[in-house]
N, C-alpha and C positions, 0 to 999 in steps of 0.2 A: 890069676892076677894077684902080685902082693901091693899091701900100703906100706910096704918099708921105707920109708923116709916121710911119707904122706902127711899131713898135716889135719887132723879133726877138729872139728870146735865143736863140742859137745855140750847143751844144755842139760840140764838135770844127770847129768853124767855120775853123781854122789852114790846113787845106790840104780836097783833094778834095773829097768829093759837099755838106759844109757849108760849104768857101769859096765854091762855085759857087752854092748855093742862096742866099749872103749877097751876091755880085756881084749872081746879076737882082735881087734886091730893088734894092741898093744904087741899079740904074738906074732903079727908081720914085722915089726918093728918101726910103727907108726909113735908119731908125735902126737899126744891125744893134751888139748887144752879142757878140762874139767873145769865149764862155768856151769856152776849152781850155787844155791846161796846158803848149804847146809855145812860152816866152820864149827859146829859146837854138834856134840854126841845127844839125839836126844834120846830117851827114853822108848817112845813109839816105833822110831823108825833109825835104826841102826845105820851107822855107815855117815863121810862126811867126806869133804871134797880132797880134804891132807888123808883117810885112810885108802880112799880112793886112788888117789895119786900111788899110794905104795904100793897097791897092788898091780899098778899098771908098769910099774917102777921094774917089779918084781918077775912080769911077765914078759917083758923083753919090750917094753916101748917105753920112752920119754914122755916125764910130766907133768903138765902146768897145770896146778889150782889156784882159780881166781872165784874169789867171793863175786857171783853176778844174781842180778835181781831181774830178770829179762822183762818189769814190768818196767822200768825205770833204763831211761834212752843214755843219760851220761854212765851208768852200769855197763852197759852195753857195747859203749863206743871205747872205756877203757880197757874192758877185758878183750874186745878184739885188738885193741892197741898193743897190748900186753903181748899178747898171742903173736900175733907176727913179727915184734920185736923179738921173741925169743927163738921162735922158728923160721923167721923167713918169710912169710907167709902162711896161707889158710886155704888148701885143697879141698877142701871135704866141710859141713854143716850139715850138723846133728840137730833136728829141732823137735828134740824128746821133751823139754820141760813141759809139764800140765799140772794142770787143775783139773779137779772134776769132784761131782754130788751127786750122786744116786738118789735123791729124789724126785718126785712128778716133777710136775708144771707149778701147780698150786701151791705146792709145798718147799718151795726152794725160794729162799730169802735172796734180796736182791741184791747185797754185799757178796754172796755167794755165786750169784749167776756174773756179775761185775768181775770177781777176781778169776773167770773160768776164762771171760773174753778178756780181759789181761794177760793174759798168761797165754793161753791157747793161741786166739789168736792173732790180738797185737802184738804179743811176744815174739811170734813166728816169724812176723813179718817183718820187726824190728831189728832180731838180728841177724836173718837173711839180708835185709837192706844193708845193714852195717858191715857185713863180708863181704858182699859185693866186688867192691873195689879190688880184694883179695882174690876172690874168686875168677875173674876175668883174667889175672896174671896168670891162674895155673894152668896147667897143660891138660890134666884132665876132671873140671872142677866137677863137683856133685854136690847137690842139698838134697837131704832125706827128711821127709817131714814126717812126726809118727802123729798119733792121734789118740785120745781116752776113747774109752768104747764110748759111743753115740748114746 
């Protein structure tokens, strides 16, 4: 089965396990929308939503980067705006973006347990809800939900 024409919306799509999963698309020749909110190169953690895009560019798929915050619901609703205005539609939701602390129980501040459930799991749900509408049009839709280790 290919995603040649297929339409992703990929959270945290900038680097790791969501650039990778938007490269093999890309070499079906999939439409991969890269919402995450890494525009500026940082030091720590390489890679941003415009080198991402080139790469996908590169590999034989179409691509959108939008600056998205998936903690923030008007973020959310633009960049799937964006997304189907520019493809048509939205087949396929990627909900790779996370947070996550390798600390205990005791030891994990609650601004840090706060942006885990932001992210993780309001995020999830946020822009699942917001494709929706998208989703129901396609012919064979799918949402992939990933997870930080437990």
């Amino acid at each position: 089965m290919s995603l040649k024409g297929k339409t992703l919306f990929i959270t945290g799509a900038s680097r790791g396990i969501g650039k990778a999963i938007a490269l093999r698309a890309a070499r079906d020749g999939a439409n991969i929308v890269i919402a995450a909110k890494t525009a500026e190169e940082n030091k720590r953690l390489p890679g941003t939503i415009y080198t991402a895009a080139a790469e996908i560019e590169v590999a034989g798929g179409k691509a959108l980067a939008v600056v998205t915050d998936v903690r923030d619901e008007e973020s959310i609703k633009a960049a799937v705006a964006k997304a189907a205005a520019q493809f048509g539609g939205i087949d396929i939701v990627v909900n790779n973006a996370s947070a996550i602390n390798l600390t205990g129980t005791a030891d994990t501040p609650m601004r840090r347990y706060d942006l885990m459930m932001q992210v993780n799991q309001r995020g999830t749900f946020a822009v699942t809800q917001a494709c929706l509408p998208w989703l129901k049009k396609a012919a064979n839709p799918h949402i992939l939900t990933l997870s930080p280790p437990p």
